[in-house]
N, C-alpha and C positions, 0 to 999 in steps of 0.2 A: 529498500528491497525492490529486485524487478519482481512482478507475477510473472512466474513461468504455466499457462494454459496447459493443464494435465491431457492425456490421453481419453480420461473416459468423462461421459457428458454430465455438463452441469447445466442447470438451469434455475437453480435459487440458490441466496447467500443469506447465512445465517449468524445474527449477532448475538455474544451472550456476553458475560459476564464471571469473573472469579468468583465472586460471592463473599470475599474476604478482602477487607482494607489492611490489614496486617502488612507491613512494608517488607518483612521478612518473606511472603508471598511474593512478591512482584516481580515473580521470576518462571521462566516453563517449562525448568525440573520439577518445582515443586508443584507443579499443577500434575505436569507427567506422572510424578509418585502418588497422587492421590487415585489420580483413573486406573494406575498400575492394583494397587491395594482395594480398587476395584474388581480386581480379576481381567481386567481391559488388556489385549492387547498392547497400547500405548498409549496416549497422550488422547483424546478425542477430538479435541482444534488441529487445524490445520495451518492456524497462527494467532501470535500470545500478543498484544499489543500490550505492553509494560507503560507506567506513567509518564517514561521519559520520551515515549514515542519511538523506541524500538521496537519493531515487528520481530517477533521472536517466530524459527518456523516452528511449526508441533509434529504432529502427525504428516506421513507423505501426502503430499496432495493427490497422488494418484491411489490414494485409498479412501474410500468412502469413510467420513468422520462417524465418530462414536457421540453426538449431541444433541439430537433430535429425536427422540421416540419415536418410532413409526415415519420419520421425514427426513432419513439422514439418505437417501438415493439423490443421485444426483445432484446435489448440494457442497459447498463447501463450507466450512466454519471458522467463524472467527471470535476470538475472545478478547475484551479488554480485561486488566486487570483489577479490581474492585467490586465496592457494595453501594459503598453512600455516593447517592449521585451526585453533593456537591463536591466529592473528591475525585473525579475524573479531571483528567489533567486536559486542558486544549490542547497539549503536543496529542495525546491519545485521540481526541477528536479530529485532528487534522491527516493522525497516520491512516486511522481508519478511511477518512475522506479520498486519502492519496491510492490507499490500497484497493477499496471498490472502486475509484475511477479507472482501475489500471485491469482490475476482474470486465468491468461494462465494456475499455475499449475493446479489450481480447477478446470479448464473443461479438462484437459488436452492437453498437450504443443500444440498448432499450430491449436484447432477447435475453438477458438477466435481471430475474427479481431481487430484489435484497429485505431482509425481514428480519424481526427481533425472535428470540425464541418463546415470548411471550405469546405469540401467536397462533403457536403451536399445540401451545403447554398453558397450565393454570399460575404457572411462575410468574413472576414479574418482572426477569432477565431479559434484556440486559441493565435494565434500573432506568441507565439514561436516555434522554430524549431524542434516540438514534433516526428519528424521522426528520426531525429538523435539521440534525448532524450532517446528515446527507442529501437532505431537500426532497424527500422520498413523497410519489404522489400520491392516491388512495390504490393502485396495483402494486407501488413498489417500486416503481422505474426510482432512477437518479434523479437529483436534477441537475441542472445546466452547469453549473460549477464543479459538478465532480465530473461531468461527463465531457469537457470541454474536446475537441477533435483534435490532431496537430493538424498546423499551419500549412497551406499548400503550397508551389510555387509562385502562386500568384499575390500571395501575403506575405510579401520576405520580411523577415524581423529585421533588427538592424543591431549593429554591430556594437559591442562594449568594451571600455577598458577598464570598467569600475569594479571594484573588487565586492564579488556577490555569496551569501550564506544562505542556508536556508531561511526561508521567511520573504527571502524578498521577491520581487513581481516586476513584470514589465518587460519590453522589448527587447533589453539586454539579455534577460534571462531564454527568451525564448530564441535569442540567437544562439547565445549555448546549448541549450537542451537540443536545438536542429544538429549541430557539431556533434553532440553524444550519442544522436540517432545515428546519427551516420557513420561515426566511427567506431563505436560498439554495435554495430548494426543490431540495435533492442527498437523495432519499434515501438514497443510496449512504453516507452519513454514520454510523453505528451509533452509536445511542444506551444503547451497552454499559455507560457509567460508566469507561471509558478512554482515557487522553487522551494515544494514540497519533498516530503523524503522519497518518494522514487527517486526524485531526480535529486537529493546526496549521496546517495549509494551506487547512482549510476557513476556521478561525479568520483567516487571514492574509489569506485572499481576500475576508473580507468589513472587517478593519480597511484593505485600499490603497481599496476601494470607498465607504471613508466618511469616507475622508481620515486615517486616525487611523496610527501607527505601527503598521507590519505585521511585531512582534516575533512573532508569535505565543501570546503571553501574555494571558490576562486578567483584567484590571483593573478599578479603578472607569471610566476612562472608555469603554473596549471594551463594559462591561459594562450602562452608562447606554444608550450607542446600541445594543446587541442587544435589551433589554427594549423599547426603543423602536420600532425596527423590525419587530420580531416585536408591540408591541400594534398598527403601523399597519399588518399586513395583515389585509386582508379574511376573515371565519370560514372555515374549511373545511371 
């Protein structure tokens, strides 16, 4: 998933939790029909992080979430799905990491806070240990790893023929993700050298756009049409 940077201002990020390890849950209809039989206009996340590491979106992002008692202004929110914290899944850990790295760079690194809603509240949501998750200091900032910059001209990555999936790292990777900056013009995309899910989805959205299987993977044929559509656009 890219983050698309709403209209109206944000300035903290908020983590919560389902509340429910029921696998039948692990879904952001059925979170949607609870806040609905609420009386809630809709959903109160503005996205569902499932155990498989899908970012499910919720609620528009350009509406002020329904999650925080007294603290949902200017904030956005995000849910994982569960209770017991040894049943967060690391794909849920890493999406999260990928998804606030991509919130920090869109306002720019360090003028977003991120916070459990336990901070808020007497709850103890989001259960897991989302400080370490994220490397989070005693304000809230990021740390270093999610907040990584892309690469500037002066740092060129360097080129790959190896066939790369999510999970993997390194210079090859962050010569693609430059190519997907550029030719999906998303800068939102960091070209960190990790090949977290922003950067499958960006992957993904440009193999359904060129006809090719949008495993998220890349390969020799992914790889022929990204060099190629990144040498056919115009300098910049």
């Amino acid at each position: 998933m890219i983050f698309q940077k709403p209209r109206r201002p944000v300035s903290r990020v908020f983590l919560h939790c389902s509340a429910s390890d029921n696998p039948a849950h692990d879904n952001v209809e059925t979170i949607r029909a609870w806040h609905l039989a609420n009386g809630w206009a809709d959903i109160g996340y503005h996205y569902v992080v499932l155990k498989n590491g899908t970012i499910a979106p919720g609620r528009s992002i350009e509406l002020v979430p329904a999650a925080q008692n007294g603290n949902n202004t200017c904030t956005i929110a995000i849910c994982c799905t569960g209770l017991t914290k040894e049943l967060f899944t690391q794909a849920q850990y890493d999406a999260v990491r990928d998804l606030c790295g991509q919130i920090d760079r869109a306002y720019g690194v360090g003028r977003v806070t991120f916070h459990g809603h336990c901070e808020v509240s007497p709850k103890t949501c989001p259960v897991y240990d989302y400080r370490t998750v994220l490397g989070l200091d005693a304000r809230g900032h990021l740390g270093m790893a999610a907040t990584s910059l892309p690469s500037t001209d002066a740092d060129t990555p360097v080129e790959t023929t190896a066939t790369l999936r999510y999970g993997a790292s390194g210079e090859g990777v962050r010569w693609m993700q430059t190519l997907l900056r550029r030719v999906l013009k998303a800068p939102a995309i960091a070209a960190d050298g990790v090949f977290g899910r922003g950067t499958e989805t960006a992957l993904k959205a440009f193999q359904a756009a060129n006809h090719l299987i949008a495993d998220g993977v890349y390969g020799p044929l992914t790889r022929e049409a990204l060099v190629d559509a990144a040498d056919a656009m115009p300098p910049s």
